[in-house]
C-alpha positions as CSV (number, residue, x, y, z in Angstrom):
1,X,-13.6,-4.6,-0.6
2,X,-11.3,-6.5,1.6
3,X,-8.6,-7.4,-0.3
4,X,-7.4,-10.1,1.9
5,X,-10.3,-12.1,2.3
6,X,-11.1,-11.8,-1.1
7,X,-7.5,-13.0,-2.1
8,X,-7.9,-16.0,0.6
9,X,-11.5,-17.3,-1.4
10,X,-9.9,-17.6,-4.7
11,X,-6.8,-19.4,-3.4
12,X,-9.1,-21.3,-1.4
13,X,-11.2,-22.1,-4.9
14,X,-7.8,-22.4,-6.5
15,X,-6.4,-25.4,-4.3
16,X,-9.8,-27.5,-4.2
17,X,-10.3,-27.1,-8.2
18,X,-6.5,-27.8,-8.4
19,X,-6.4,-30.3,-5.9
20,X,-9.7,-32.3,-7.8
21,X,-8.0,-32.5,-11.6
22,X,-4.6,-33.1,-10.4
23,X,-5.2,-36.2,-8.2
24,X,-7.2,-38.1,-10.6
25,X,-8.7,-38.2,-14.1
26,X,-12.2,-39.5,-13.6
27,X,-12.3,-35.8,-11.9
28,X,-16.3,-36.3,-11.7
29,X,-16.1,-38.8,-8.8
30,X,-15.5,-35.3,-6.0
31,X,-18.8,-34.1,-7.3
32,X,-21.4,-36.4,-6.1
33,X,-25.0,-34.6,-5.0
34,X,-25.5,-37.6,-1.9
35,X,-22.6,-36.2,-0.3
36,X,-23.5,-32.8,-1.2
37,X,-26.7,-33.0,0.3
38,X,-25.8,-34.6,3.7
39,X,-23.2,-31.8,4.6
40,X,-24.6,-28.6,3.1
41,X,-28.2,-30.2,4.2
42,X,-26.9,-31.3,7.8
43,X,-24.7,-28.4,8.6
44,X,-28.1,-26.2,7.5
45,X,-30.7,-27.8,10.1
46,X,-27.5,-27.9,12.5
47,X,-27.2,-24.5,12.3
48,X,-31.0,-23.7,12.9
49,X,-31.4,-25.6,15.6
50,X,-28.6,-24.1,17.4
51,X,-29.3,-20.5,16.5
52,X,-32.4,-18.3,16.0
53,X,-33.2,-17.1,12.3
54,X,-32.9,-13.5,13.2
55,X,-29.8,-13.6,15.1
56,X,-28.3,-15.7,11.8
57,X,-29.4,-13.0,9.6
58,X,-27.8,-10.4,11.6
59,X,-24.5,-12.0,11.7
60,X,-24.7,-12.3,8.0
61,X,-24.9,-8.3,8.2
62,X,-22.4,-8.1,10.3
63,X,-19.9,-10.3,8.5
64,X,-20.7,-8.5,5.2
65,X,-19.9,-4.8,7.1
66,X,-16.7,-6.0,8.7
67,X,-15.2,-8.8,6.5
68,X,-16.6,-8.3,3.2
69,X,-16.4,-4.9,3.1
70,X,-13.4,-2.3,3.6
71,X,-12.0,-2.5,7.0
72,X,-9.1,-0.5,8.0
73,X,-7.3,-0.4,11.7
74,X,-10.0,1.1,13.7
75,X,-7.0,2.6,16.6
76,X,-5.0,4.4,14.3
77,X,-7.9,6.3,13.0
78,X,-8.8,7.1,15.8
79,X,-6.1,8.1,17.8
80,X,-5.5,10.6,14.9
81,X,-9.1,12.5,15.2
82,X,-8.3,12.5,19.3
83,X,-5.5,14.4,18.8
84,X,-6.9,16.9,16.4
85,X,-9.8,17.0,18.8
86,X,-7.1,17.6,21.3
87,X,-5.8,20.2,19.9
88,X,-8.7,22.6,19.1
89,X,-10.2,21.8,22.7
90,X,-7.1,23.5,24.1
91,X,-7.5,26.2,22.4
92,X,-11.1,27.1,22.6
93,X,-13.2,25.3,25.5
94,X,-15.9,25.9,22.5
95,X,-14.5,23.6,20.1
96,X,-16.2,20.2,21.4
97,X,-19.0,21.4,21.7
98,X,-18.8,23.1,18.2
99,X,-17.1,20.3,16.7
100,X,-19.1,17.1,18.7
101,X,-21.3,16.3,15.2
102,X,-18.1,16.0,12.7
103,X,-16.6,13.1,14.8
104,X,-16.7,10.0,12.6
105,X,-15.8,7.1,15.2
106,X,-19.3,6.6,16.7
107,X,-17.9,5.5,20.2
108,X,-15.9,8.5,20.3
109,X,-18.8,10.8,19.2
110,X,-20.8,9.0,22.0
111,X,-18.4,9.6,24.8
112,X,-17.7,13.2,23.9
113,X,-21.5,14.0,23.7
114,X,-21.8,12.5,27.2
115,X,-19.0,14.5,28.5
116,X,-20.1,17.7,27.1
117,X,-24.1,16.7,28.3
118,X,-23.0,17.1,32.2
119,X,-24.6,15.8,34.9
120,X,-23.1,12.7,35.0
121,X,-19.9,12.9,37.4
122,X,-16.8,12.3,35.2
123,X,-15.9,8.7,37.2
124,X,-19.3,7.5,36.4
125,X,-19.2,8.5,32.8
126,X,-15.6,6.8,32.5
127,X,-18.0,3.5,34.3
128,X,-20.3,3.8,31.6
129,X,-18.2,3.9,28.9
130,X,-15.9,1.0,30.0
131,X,-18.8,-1.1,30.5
132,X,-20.1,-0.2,27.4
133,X,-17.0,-1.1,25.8
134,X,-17.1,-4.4,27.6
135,X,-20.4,-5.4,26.6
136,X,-19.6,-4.5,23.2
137,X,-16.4,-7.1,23.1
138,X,-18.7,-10.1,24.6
139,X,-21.3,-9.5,21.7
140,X,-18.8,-9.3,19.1
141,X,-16.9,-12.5,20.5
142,X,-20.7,-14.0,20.7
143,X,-20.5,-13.9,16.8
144,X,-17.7,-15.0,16.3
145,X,-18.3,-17.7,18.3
146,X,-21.1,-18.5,15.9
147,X,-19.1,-19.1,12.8
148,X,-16.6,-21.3,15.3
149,X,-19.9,-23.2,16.2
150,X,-21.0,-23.7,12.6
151,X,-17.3,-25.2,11.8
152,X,-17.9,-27.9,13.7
153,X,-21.0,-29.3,11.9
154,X,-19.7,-30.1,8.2
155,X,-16.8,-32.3,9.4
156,X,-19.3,-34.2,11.0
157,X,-22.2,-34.8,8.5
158,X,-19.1,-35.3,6.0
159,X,-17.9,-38.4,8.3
160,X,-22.2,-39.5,8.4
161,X,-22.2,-39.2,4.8
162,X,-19.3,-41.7,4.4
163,X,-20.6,-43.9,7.2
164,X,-23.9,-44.0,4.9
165,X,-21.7,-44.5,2.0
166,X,-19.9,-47.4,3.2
167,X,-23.3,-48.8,4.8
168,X,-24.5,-48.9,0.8
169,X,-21.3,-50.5,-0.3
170,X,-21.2,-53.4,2.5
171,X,-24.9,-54.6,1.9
172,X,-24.2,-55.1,-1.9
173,X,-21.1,-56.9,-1.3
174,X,-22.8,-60.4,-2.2
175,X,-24.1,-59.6,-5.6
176,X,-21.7,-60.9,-8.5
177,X,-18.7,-58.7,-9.4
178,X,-19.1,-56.4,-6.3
179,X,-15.5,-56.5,-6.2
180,X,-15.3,-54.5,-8.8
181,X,-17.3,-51.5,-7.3
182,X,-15.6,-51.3,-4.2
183,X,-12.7,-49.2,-5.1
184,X,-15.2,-47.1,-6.6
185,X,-17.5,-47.2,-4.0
186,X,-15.9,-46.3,-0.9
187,X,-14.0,-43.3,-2.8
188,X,-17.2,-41.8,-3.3
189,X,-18.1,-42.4,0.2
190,X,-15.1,-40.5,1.4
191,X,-16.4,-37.7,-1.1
192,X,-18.6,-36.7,2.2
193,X,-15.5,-36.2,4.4
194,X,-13.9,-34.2,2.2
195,X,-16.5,-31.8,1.3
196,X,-17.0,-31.6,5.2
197,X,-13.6,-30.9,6.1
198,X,-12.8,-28.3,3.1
199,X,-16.1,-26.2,4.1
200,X,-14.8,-26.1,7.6
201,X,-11.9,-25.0,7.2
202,X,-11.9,-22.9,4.3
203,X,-15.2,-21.0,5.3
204,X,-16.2,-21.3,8.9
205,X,-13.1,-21.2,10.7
206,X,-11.3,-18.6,9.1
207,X,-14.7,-16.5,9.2
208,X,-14.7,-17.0,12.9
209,X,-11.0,-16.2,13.6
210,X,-11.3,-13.5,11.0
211,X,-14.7,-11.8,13.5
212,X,-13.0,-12.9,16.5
213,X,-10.0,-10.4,15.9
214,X,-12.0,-7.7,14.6
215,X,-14.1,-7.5,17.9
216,X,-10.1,-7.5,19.7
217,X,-9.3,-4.1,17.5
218,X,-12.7,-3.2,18.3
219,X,-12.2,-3.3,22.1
220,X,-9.2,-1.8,21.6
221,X,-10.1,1.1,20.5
222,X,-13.0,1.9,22.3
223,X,-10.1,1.4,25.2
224,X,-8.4,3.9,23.7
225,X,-11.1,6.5,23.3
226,X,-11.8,5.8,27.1
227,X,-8.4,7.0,28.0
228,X,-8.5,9.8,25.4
229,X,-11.5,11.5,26.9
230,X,-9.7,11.5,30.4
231,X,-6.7,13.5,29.1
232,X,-9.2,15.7,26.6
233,X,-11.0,16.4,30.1
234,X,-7.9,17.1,31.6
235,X,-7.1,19.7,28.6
236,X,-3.4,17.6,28.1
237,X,-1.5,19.1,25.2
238,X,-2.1,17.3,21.9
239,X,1.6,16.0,21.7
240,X,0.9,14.2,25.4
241,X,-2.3,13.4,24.3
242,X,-0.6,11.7,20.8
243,X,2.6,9.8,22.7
244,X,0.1,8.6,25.7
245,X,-2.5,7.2,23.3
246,X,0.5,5.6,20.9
247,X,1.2,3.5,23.9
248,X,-1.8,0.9,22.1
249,X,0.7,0.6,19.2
250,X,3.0,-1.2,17.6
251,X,6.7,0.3,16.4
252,X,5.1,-0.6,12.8
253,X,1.3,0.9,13.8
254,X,3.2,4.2,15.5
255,X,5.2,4.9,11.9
256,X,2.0,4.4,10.2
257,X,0.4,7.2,12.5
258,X,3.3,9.2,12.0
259,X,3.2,8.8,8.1
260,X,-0.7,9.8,8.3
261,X,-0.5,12.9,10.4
262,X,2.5,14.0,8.0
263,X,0.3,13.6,4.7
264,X,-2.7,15.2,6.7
């Protein structure tokens, strides 16, 4: 599991729940099934209007594989298969072709079996791949954009579920003692806005940011096995192969490659 996101929900759960009991005693007042219905309900139909059922579904796939589930830097893994592909390729011009089914980066495994295919001149296979690499970043931004999209709904319905609150509260203000239930009123009219602005921001956007950046290390690396299949071509040693490719890093990311290779 994702450690971070998983940390991030239960600090998330942890500041609303604390956030409810600490402000006020009558503690049931933030849970009121009106409000509940016009921002979970409105944000729903939003969504469906905006976006097909299938493509929805798919996302939620998606977001399960790459959020929920382990996710570790996609480049430094990588980088380190390229260079022990690197080195076994100089050695033997057999070893690709021998070795083309153990790679575990699909994108890698792709370009090498199109390399090793022929027929294809090698400037249009380094087209295809960059475009393919291109087209994969637009998608994945296209998802994230979803979630952005999404976050902009419950805010919304939570400031029409106040407006419908506060319509209830002014048309009873002639009956006797209505003084009385304003206080009361218009705090669980506000209820709305809250429930809107705490799903946006504690679900929606960070889901969004979080996919957004994922298709960044994405596209990063499939840059990276774009330039790695033009020095395997080339038959560069595994050490220039390794420095060239550690130009994508970080002094913090390069260490971590170094500590890798080392315990490999």
């Amino acid at each position: 599991m994702n450690i971070s996101v998983i940390s991030g929900i239960i600090v998330g759960i942890i500041v609303v729940i604390g956030g409810v009991f600490t402000s006020t005693e009558n503690w049931r007042i933030f849970f009121d099934v009106h409000a509940l219905l016009v921002v979970v309900g409105g944000t729903l139909a939003a969504t469906l209007i905006s976006f097909p059922i299938p493509q929805l579904l798919k996302v939620t796939k998606i977001l399960w594989s790459k959020i929920i589930g382990n996710h570790s830097a996609p480049h430094i893994t990588v980088i380190s298969e390229i260079v022990k592909l690197a080195a076994g390729h100089r050695e033997s011009p057999e070893f690709l072709q021998s070795n083309v089914g153990t790679i575990s980066n699909p994108f890698l495994k792709e370009a090498v079996q199109l390399e090793l295919e022929g027929g294809i001149p090698f400037h249009k296979i380094d087209s295809i791949l960059k475009k393919r690499a291109e087209v994969h970043f637009v998608r994945y931004q296209d998802e994230a954009h979803i979630f952005k999209t999404i976050a902009r709904f419950p805010p919304a319905f939570g400031l029409l579920g106040a407006v419908l609150g506060m319509i209830a509260l002014m048309s009873g203000l002639g009956s006797p003692d209505s003084f009385k239930t304003i206080g009361p009123a218009m705090a669980m009219a506000m209820v709305a806005t809250m429930y809107g602005i705490a799903i946006a921001n504690f679900i929606f956007v960070p889901l969004g940011e979080n996919l957004s950046k994922l298709s960044k290390e994405d596209h990063l690396m499939r840059n990276i096995v774009i330039d790695a299949i033009k020095l395997l071509r080339e038959k560069e040693h595994p050490l220039v192969v390794e420095e060239y490719l550690k130009s994508y890093l970080l002094t913090g990311e390069r260490e971590k490659l170094t500590d890798k290779k080392e315990a490999s």
